[in-house]
N, C-alpha and C positions, 0 to 999 in steps of 0.2 A: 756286441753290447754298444749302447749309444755311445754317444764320446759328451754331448755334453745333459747335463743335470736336467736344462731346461726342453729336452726331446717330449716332445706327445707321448713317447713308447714309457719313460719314466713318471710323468705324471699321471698317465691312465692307470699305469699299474699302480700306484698307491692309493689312488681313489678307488682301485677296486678292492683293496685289501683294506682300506677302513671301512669302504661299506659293509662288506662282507660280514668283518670283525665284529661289528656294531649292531646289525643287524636292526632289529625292532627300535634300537638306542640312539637312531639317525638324528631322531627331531628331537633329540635334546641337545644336539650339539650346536644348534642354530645359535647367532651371537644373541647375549644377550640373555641365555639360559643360566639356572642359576646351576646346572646337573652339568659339567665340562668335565671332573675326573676320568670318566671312561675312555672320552675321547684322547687325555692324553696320554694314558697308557699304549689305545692302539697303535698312537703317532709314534710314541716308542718303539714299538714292535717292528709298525714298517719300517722306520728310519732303518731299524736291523736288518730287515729279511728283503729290503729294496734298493734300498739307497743310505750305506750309514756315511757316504760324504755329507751330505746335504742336513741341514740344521733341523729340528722337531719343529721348531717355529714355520720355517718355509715349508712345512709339509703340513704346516695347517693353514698358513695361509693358503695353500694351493686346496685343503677341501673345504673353507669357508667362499673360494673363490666360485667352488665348483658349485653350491649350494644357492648363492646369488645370481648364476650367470648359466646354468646348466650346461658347462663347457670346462676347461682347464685351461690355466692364462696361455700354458702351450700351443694349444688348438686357436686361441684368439689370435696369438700373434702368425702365425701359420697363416693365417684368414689370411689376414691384412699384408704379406708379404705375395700370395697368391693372387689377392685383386690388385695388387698395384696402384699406384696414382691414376691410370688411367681407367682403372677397373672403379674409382671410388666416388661414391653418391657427392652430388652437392648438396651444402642444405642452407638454409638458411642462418645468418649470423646471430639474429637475434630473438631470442627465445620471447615470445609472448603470451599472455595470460589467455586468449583465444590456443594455443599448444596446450597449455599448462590442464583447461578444460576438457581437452579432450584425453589429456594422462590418464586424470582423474575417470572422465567417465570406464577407458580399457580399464585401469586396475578395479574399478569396482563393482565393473563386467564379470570379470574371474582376476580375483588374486594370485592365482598359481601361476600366472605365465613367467617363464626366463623371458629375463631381459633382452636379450636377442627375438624372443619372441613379441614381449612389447615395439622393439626399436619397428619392425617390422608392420603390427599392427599402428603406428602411429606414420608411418609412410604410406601404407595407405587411405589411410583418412586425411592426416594433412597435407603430403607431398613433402614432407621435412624429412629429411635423415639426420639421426642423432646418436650420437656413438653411446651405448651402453654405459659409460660411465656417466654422459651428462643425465641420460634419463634416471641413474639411479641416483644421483646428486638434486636434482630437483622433486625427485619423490621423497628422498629427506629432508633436505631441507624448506621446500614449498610447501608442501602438503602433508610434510609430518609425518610420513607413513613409514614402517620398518617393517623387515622381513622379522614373521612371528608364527610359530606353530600354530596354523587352523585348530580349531576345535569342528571335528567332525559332525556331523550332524548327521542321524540315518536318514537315507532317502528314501523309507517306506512310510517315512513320518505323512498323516494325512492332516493338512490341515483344517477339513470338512469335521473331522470324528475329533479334532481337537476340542474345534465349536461346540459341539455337541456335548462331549463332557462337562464343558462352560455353562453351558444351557442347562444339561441335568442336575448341576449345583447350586443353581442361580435359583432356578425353580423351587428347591428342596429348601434355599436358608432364607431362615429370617434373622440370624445373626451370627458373626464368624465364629464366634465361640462355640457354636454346633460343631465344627470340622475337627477332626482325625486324622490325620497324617501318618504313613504306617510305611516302613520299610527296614531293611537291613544295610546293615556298613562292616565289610571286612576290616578288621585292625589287625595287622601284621606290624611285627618286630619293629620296622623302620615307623612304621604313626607316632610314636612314640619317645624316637629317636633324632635327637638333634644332630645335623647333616653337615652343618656348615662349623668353622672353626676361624678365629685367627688366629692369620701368620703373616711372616713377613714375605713381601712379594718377591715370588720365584721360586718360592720354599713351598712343598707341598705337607699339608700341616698332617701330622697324626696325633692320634686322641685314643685316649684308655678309652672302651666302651663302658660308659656307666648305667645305661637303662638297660638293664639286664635284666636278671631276677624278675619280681612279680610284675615290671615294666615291659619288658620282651613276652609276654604273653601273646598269645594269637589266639584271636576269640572273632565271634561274627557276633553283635550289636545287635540285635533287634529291641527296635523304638519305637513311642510313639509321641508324638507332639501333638500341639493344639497355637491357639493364639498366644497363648501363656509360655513358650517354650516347650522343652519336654517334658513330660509327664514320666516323672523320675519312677514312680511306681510300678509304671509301664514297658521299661526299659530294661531286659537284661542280657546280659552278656554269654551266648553259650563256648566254652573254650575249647580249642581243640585236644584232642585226647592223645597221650602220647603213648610211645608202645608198651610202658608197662600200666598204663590207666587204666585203672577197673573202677573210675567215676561214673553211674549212669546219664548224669548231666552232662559229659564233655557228649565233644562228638561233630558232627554236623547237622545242619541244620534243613532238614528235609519235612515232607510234607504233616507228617507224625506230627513233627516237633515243635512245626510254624502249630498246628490246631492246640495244639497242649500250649503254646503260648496264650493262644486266646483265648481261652476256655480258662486259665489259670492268673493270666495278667492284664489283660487286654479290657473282657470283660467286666472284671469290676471297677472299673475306671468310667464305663461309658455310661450315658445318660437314656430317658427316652423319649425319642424321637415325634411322638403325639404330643407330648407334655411342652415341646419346645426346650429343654432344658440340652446343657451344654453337652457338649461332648457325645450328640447324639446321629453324627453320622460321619462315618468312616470310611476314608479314602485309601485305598491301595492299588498297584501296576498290577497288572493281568498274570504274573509268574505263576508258573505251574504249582507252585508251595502253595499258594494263595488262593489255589482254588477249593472248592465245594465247603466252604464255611459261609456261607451266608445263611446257612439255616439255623447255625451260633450265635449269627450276630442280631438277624433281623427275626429270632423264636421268639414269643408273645413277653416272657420272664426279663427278656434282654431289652426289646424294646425300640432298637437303634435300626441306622440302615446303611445299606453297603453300596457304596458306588465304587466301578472301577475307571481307573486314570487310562487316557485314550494312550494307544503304544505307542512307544519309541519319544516317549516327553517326560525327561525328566528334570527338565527346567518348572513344571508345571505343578511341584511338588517341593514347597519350602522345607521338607526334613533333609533335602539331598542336601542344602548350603548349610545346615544346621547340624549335619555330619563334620564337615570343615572345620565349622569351629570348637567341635570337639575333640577333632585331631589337632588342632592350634593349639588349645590348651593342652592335650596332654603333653606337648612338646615342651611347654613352660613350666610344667611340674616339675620341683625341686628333685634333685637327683636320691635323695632318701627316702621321699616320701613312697608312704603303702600305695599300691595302686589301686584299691580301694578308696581312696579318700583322692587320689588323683581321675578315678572315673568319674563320684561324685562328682568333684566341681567342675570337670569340664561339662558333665551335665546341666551344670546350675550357671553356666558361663553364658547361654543364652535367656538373655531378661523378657520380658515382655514386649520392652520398647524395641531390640531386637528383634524378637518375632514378628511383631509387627510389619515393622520395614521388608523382611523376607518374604509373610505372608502376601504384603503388595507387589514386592519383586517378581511372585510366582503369579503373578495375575489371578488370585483369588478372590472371586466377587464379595464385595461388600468390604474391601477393603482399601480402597479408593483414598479414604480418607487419614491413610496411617503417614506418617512421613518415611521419607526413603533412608536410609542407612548416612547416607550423605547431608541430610537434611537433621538428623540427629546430632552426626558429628558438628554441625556450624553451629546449631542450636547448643550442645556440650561447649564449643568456645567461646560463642557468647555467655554464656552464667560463669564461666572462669572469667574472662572481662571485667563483668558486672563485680563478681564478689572480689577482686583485685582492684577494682575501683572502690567501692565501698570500702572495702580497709585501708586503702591509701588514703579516704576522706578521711577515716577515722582517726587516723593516726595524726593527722592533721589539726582536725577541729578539736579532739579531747583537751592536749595539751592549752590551747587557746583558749577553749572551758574554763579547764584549772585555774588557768593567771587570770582569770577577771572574777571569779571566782575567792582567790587568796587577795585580790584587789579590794572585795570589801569587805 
C-alpha cells in the first residue's frame, strides 16, 4: 500500500471508482452544474472503500482536477519532478494579445481538448510554453470562457436537406400563421418536481416530497402549436398505465395512437391550404409513429399539407423550446393545485409574443420580423420605466394641481 495520500496509485483509483460509480452522470458533475448530489455520495463511498484518511473535499477536488486537466494533480506533479529544471521549456515572461489570439483561435478549433493538450498545441504555433494553470487562468479570465457540458449535435445532420426543408416552407407560405408544429414531450415524475432546496451551507437539505399524487404522473404530451402558442385543443396528454389499469386511453404511444390523435385532435383544428387560411400546413420529424398519415392530413375534406422536418434538427422546430417552458411552469405550480388546471396553464404560459420570438429563434421563414425573446424582455423593462415614471409625475403634479386649485 502507498505510504502517502497523494501517490498516482491512490488518485487513479478514486477516479476510477467515481467514474465508474457515475457512469452516464459524469457531465453533470462539471462545476458549475446545478445536479452535484450524485456526485457527493459517490465521493462518500470512495472516501470509504479507497482512502477514508483523506477528506470528501480533496477527493473532489482531485476529480474536478481530473475533469479540467485530463490527468490527477498526482501524475502532474510526478511530470514535473521527472523533467527536472533541466528537463523544462523556457517561455516567455510576458503574455501577449498576439498568444491570447491564438488560445482563442485552438479553443474554438475544438473545445475538448485537456489543457495539457492545449499547452502543447499553443507551443507549437507560438513557440511559448505555458504551464497549464496559466493557460486556464487567461481562458477565464480573458476570454471568459468556462469548462461547460457540450451540447451534442448529431453528425449525420446534413446541412444541404436542412436548406431544403427551408426552401419547401418558404415556397409553400404566404403567412406564419399557416404552420403546425407537431411533436411529443415525455413528462416523468421529476418535470414536475421541484429539485432544488434551501439550506444552510454544508448541510445537505431534505424535503418531504410534495408533487406526488396527480403531480407525479408520467404521461407522453402530444401537441401542437402554431404562431399563437399551443393550440390547447390539440394537445393531450396520453398516461402511462399501471399494472392494474384497465384504462383504454393509458398506454404508449405508438403508431395507432399517433393516427387516432390526428384523426380525432389534430384535424379539427387545421385550416385549408388552397384557401390560404391558418393552420394549414403541418410540420413534423420523420419518426416512425409519424408516418403514412399524409393521406389524413392532405385528403380533399381536410385540405391541409404535410411537410416533414429534415433529420437530426430539432432546433428547427419551435414546439421543442415550448416543451420547456411547460415543464417550467409545471414546476411553479402550487403544491395543491389539480394537475389539471396545472397542465392548463403551463399550456397557456406560452403568449403569442412568446411564440413569436421562438418561432424566429427556430429560423422559420417569414418570421424575420418578430423580436427575440431578449428584445421582449428590454422592451417589458422599458413600459415598467415608463409607467414608474408617469406615477412618480403623477404623484407629483396632482397635489400642485390641488393647491392652486384651493388657491382660487
Amino acid at each position: 500500500m502507498p505510504k502517502h495520500i497523494d501517490d498516482v496509485y491512490i488518485q487513479r483509483r478514486v477516479i476510477t471508482y467515481v467514474a465508474c460509480h457515475l457512469g452516464t452522470e459524469v457531465e453533470h458533475t462539471m462545476k458549475g452544474s446545478k445536479t452535484r448530489t450524485r456526485l457527493n455520495s459517490v465521493l462518500i463511498e470512495a472516501r470509504a472503500a479507497v482512502c477514508p484518511t483523506v477528506a470528501k473535499n480533496t477527493l473532489g477536488t482531485w476529480w474536478h482536477y481530473f475533469l479540467e486537466f485530463g490527468y490527477t494533480p498526482a501524475d502532474a506533479r510526478k511530470a514535473r519532478v521527472k523533467r527536472g529544471k533541466k528537463g523544462r521549456r523556457r517561455y516567455k515572461t510576458r503574455w501577449t494579445k498576439h498568444t491570447t489570439s491564438i488560445l482563442k483561435s485552438i479553443i474554438d478549433d475544438d473545445g475538448s481538448l485537456y489543457l495539457d493538450e492545449v499547452q502543447q498545441e499553443l507551443f507549437e504555433l507560438s513557440g511559448e510554453w505555458w504551464s497549464p494553470s496559466t493557460i486556464s487562468r487567461k481562458l477565464h479570465n480573458e476570454l471568459r470562457y468556462s469548462l461547460q457540458v457540450a451540447t451534442l449535435i448529431a453528425s449525420q445532420k446534413d446541412e444541404a436537406e436542412q436548406a431544403e426543408f427551408l426552401e419547401a416552407v418558404r415556397s409553400r407560405l404566404t403567412n406564419p400563421n399557416q404552420l403546425v408544429f407537431v411533436d411529443e414531450s415525455q413528462k416523468d415524475k421529476n418535470a414536475a418536481r421541484r429539485r432544488r432546496s434551501w439550506s444552510k451551507r454544508g448541510l445537505t437539505p431534505f424535503r418531504t416530497v410534495y408533487f406526488e399524487g396527480s403531480h407525479g404522473f408520467r404521461y407522453t404530451l402530444i401537441a401542437a402549436c402554431d404562431i399563437n402558442g399551443f393550440i390547447y385543443e390539440a394537445c393531450e396528454p396520453i398516461y402511462q398505465s399501471g399494472s392494474n389499469d384497465t384504462d383504454p386511453t393509458h398506454g404508449t404511444v405508438d403508431q395507432a395512437r399517433f393516427k387516432l390523435w390526428v384523426i380525432e385532435k389534430l384535424i379539427p383544428t387545421l385550416g385549408k391550404y388552397h384557401l390560404g387560411q391558418p393552420r394549414s400546413i403541418v410540420v413534423m420529424d420523420n419518426a416512425s409513429i409519424h408516418r403514412d398519415i399524409r393521406d389524413l392530413i392532405e385528403a380533399p375534406e381536410v385540405g391541409a399539407k404535410l411537410i416533414y422536418l429534415s433529420a437530426y434538427s430539432p432546433e428547427l422546430n419551435p414546439i421543442e423550446l415550448m416543451f420547456g417552458l411547460y415543464k417550467v411552469s409545471l414546476r411553479r405550480s402550487p403544491r395543491n393545485e389539480p394537475h389539471y388546471r396545472a397542465h392548463s396553464t403551463a399550456l397557456l404560459c406560452v403568449t403569442p409574443d412568446i411564440a413569436g420570438a421562438l418561432f424566429k429563434h427556430s429560423k422559420v421563414p417569414l418570421c424575420e420580423h418578430y423580436p427575440s425573446q431578449v428584445e421582449l424582455k428590454r422592451q417589458d423593462d422599458e413600459n415598467k420605466v415608463i409607467a414608474t415614471i408617469v406615477a412618480m409625475s403623477t404623484s407629483l403634479v396632482l397635489p400642485i394641481v390641488m393647491m392652486d386649485r384651493n388657491d382660487e
